[in-house]
C-alpha positions in Angstrom: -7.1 4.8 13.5 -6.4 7.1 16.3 -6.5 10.8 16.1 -4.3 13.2 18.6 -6.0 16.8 19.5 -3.4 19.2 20.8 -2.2 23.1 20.6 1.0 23.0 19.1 4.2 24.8 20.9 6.6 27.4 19.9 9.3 26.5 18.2 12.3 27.2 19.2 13.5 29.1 15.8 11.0 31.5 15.8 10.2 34.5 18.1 6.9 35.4 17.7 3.5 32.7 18.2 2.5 31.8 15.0 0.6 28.7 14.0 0.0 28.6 17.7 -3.5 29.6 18.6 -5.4 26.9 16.2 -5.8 22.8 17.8 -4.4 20.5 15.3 -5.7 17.0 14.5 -3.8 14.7 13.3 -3.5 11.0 13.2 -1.2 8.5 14.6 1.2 6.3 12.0 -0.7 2.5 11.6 2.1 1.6 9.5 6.2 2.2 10.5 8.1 4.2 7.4 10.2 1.8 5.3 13.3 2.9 4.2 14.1 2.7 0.2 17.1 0.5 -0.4 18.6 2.3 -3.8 17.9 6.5 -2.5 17.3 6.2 0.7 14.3 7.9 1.1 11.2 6.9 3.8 8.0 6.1 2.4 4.4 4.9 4.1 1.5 3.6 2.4 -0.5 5.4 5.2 -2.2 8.3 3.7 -3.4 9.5 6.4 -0.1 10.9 7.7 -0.1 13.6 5.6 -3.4 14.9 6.5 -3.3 17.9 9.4 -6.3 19.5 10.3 -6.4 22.7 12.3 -9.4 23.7 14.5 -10.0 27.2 16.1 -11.2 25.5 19.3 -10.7 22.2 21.1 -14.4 21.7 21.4 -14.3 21.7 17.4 -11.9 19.5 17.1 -13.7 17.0 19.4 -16.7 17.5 17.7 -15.6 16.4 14.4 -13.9 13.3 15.9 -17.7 11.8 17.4 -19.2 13.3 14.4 -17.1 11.1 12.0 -16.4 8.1 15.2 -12.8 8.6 15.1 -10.9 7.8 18.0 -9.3 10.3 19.5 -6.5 11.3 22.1 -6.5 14.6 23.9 -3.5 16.7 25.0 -4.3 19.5 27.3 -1.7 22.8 26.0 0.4 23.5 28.7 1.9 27.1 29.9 4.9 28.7 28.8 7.4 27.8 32.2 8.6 31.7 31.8 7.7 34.5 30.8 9.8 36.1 27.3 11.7 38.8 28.2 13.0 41.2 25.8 16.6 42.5 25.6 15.6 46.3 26.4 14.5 45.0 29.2 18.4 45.0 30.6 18.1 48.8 30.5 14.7 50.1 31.6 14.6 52.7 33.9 12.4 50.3 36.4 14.5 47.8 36.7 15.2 46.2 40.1 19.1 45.7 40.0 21.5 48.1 38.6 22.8 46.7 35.3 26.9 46.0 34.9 29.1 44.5 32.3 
């Protein structure tokens, strides 16, 4: 049983940074998923896929995993490549190059 720590990123379908601040633990699959023949559908016997816990720090989230002696993996969050720029940014008055069509 192996636990991931890591600040989840921004989606793509969504603008703002919700559900981004918190570290989420979560644990890593010890069984695959097995298809159902008849529907279709995946299924696990590993309950412990569904669980997600969300921590306000890393630190917390650590923490918990040598409180309880739960492996763990750590991903560091990474930072945005570029910075969002909003479409009235095209016409402020400060802007370096002239704006055309």
């Amino acid at each position: 049983m192996t636990a991931r720590i890591y600040k989840p990123a921004k989606t793509a379908m969504q603008s703002g940074f919700a559900k981004t601040k918190d570290w989420v633990l979560d644990f890593e699959p010890e069984e695959p998923r097995i298809v159902e023949p008849l529907m279709g559908w995946t299924s696990s016997s590993d309950m412990r896929q569904q669980v997600r816990l969300r921590f306000a720090s890393k630190d917390d989230a650590i923490a918990y995993c040598e409180r309880l002696a739960i492996a763990y993996q750590l991903f560091e969050a990474k930072q945005p490549a570029r910075r969002g720029i909003a479409y009235a940014d095209n016409f402020a008055f400060k802007r370096r190059d002239a704006w055309t069509h």
